[in-house]
N, C-alpha and C positions, 0 to 999 in steps of 0.2 A: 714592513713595507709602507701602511699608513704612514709612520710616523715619519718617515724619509718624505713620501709625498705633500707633507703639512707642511715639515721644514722648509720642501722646494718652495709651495705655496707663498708662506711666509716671506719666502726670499724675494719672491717675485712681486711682493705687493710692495713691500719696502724699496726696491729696485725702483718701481715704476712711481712713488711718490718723491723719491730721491732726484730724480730723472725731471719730473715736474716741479717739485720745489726750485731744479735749480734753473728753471724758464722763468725767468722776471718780464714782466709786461713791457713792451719798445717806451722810452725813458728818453725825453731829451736831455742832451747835453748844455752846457752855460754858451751863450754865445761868447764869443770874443770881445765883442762890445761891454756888454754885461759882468765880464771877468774881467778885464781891463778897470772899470766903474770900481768894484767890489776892491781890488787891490788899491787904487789910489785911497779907498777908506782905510783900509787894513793893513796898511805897508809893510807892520812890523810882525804881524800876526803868524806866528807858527803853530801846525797842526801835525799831530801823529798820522805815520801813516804805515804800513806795510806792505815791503815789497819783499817776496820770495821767502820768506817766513821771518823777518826781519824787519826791525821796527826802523824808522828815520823820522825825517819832518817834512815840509812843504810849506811854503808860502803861500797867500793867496791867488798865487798865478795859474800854480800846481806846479813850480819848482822845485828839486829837491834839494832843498838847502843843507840839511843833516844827512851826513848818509847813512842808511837803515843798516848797522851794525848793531842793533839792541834787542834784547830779547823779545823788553817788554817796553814801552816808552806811554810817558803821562802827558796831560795839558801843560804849559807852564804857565806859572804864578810867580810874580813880583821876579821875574829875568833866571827862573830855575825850573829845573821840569826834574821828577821821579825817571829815572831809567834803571834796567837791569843788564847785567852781562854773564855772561856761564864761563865758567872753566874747571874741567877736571869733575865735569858732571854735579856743580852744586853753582848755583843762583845768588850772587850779589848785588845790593842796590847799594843807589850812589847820585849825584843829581850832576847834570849839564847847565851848564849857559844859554846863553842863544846861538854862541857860534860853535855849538858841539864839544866843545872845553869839557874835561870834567872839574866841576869847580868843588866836587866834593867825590872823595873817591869811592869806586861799588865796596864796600867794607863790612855792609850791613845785609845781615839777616830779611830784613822788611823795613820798609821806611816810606812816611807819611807826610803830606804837603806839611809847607811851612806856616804858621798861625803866627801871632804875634814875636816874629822872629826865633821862633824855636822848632823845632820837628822832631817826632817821634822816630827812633831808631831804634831794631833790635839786636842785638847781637846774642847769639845763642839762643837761647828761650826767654830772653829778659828785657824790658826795653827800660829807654832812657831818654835824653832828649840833648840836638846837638845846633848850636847855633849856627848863622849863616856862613863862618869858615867853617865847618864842622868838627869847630870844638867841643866835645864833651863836657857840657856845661852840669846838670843833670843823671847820675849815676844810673845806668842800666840794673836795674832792683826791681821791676814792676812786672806784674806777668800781662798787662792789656794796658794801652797809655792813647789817651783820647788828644785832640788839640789845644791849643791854649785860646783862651777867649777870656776875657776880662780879670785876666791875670791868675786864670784858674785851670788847673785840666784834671779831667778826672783819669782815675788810674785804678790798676786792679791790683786789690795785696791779697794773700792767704786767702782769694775765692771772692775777697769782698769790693765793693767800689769806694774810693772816696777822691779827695781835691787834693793838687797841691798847688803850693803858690811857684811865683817862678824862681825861685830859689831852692827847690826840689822840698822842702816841708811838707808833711802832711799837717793842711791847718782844717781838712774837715776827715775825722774819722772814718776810716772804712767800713761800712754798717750795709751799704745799700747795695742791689742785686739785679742792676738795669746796666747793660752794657757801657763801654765807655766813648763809645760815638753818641750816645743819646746824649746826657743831659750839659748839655751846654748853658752856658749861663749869657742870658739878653736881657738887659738893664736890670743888673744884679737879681736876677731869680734862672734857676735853672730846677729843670722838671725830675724828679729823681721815685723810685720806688724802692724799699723795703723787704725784708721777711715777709711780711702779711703781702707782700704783694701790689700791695695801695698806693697809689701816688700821689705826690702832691708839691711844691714849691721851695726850695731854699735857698735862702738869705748868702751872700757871700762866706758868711761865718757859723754857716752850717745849720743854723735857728730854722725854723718853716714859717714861710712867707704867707705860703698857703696850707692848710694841711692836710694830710694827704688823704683824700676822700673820693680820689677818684679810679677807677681801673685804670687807666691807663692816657696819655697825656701827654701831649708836644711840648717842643718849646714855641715863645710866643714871635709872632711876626707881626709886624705892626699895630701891635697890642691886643691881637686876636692868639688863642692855643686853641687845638683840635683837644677836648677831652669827653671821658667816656663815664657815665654812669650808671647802677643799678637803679632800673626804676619794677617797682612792684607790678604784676600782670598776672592775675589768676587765672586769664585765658591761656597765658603759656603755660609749656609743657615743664618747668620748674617753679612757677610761679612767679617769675620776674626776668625780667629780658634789660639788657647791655644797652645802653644808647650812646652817641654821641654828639655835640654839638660842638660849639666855640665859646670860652672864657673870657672875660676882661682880668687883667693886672690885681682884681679881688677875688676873681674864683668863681665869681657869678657867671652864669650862663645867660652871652646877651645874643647868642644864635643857638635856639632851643635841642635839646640832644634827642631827635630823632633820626638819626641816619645812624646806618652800621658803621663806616669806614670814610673816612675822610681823610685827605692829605691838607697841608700844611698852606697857610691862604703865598700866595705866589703872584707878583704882576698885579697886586690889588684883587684876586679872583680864590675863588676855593672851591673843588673839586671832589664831591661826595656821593658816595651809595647808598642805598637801602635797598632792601628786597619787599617784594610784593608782598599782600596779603598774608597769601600761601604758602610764602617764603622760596617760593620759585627758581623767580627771576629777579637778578637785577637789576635796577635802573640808577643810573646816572645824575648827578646835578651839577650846573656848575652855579656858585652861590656870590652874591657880591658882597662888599664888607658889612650891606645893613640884613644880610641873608635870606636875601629875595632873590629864588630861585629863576634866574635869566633861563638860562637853558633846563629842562625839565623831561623824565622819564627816556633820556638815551637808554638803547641797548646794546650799548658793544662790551664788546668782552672785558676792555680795562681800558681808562680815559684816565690820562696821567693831567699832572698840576700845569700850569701855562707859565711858560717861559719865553720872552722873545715874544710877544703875541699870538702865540700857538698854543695849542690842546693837544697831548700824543691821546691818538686814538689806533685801538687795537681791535681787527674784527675777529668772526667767529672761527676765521682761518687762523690766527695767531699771528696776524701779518699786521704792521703798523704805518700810520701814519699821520694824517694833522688836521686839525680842523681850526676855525678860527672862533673870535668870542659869539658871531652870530650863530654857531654851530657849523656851518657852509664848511665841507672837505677840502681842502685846499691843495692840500698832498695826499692822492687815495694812498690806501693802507696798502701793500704790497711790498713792507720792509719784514725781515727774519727780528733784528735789532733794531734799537734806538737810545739816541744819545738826544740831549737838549741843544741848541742853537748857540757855539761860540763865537764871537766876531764874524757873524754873518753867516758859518755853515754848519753843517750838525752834520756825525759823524755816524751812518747808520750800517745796516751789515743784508745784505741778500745772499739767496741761496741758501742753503738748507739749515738748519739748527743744529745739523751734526757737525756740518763746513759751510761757516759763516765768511763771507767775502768784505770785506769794509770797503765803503763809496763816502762820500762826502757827497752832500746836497746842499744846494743853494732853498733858500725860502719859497721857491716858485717849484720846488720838488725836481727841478733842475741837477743831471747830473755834473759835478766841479771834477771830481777827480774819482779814480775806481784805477784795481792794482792791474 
């Protein structure tokens, strides 16, 4: 009989957070003026949206231009968007137009935005890559196939990573053990790691630019990388503790590695943690490119990179929202999701994390459209 009473317990606490998760604070809407403004910028701008468990698009107006027949639908890039369709109980992708065309048809397994005119597609368990009529340029052979970026994309064979060019060659051996969305190659150096673990930099032709001496390691953004080093500490409990700072193009560290975790510099600004003394608590920084900490010792739960002039900021609730580069909340936190700011709105999601609602907002936290 306890245990039936615990159960009920349990029901009723989940019920009643359920219940509250799904009350969002009163939220204005876009004026008319305001969205009128926003579309004469954005005329041609399409955004995903869902209506009734079904994906479409919308205009800046909040028109629905595409009608939501898709399972799953993406941004679109350079006049093509990722969509998916079901039939007979299994999942095909495929890419649209702008006027809902399918200009490539759902054929594929999984399929990946376009890069230098090529995208990843799988069919079965194997990907390959198909150009913008979706021609199979590219043989499906690869068991993980990253984008194409300076004429290179990394790909997975027999467990291992390497490059091909775009004429489907392998011109850098498969050796390396870092996913194939990481190392992208920016002005010929892309970040790659190893058996040992180790990272470090290589050359278009697979030589190391940098070598590999660090734990762990971005690619670079305007000549700054996030990377991580062992530095010796016989006050720690191993005797050495993990840092991380930012690289120049030689490997030197010209923003010194004491933070735990940093994202990738964004909008000119970069976004880092470290914990207390004690190892406690977190705190926050957001760092400028000479890595003089502007904003200092935040405490929220996760403070993402700035895009569009904003900071995603997450409170202790799990609820998000925006701050600006003086730190000032601009959008309080009371989102489930968040997306970064496309052509003027960001795509974010309320109500609970079990059943996520998607809204779009304007910069002013402004509600533009909700299903």
């Amino acid at each position: 009989m306890k245990i039936f009473f615990l159960i009920y317990i349990i029901l009723v606490v989940i019920s009643l957070s359920y219940c509250q998760s799904r009350h969002e604070p009163d939220m204005k809407h876009e004026s008319t003026a305001d969205r009128d403004a926003a579309y004469a910028k954005f005329p041609g701008a399409l955004y995903p949206v869902r209506v009734k468990n079904k994906w479409g698009y919308m205009n800046r107006n909040g028109d629905i231009v595409i009608k939501p027949i898709f399972e799953t639908a993406e941004d679109f890039f350079d006049g093509l968007s990722i969509v998916s369709s079901s039939q007979d109980n299994q999942t095909h992708y495929g890419f649209i137009d702008t006027k809902g065309n399918w200009a490539i048809d759902a054929a594929y397994d999984d399929a990946k935005s376009f890069s230098e005119n090529k995208a990843a597609v799988k069919k079965g368990e194997l990907y390959g890559y198909i150009d913008n009529y979706g021609k199979e340029i590219i043989t499906c052979q690869f068991e993980q196939a990253g984008s194409f970026t300076e004429g290179r994309a990394a790909v997975q064979k027999n467990g291992w990573v390497g490059f091909i060019d775009t004429s489907g060659t392998m011109v850098i051996e498969p050796k390396f053990t870092c996913s194939v969305s990481h190392p992208i190659f920016v002005n010929g150096m892309a970040p790659v790691f190893g058996a040992d673990e180790m990272t470090g930099y290589i050359n278009p032709d697979g030589s190391w630019k940098i070598e590999p001496k660090f734990h762990s390691a971005s690619r670079f953004v305007d000549g700054k990388a996030w990377a991580m080093i062992k530095k010796d500490d016989p006050s720690a409990p191993y005797g050495f503790t993990i840092r991380g700072g930012y690289i120049d193009t030689t490997g030197k560290f010209i923003i010194q590695p004491q933070y735990d975790f940093g994202w990738d510099f964004s909008d000119g600004y970069a976004t880092v943690w470290k914990l207390t003394d004690d190892r406690q608590t977190k705190l926050w920084y957001v760092l400028d490119p000479s890595g003089r900490e502007i904003l200092r010792d935040l405490t929220y739960r996760n403070v993402g990179a700035m895009s569009s002039g904003l900071i995603p900021i997450q409170d202790e609730k799990m609820r998000w929202g925006f701050m600006n580069i003086k730190g000032e909340v601009v959008i309080p936190p009371h989102f489930t999701g968040i997306n970064h700011f496309k052509n003027g709105i960001a795509r974010m999601e309320t109500g609970s994390a079990f059943d996520p609602e998607p809204v779009y907002i304007n910069d002013k936290g402004e509600i533009v459209w909700e299903e």
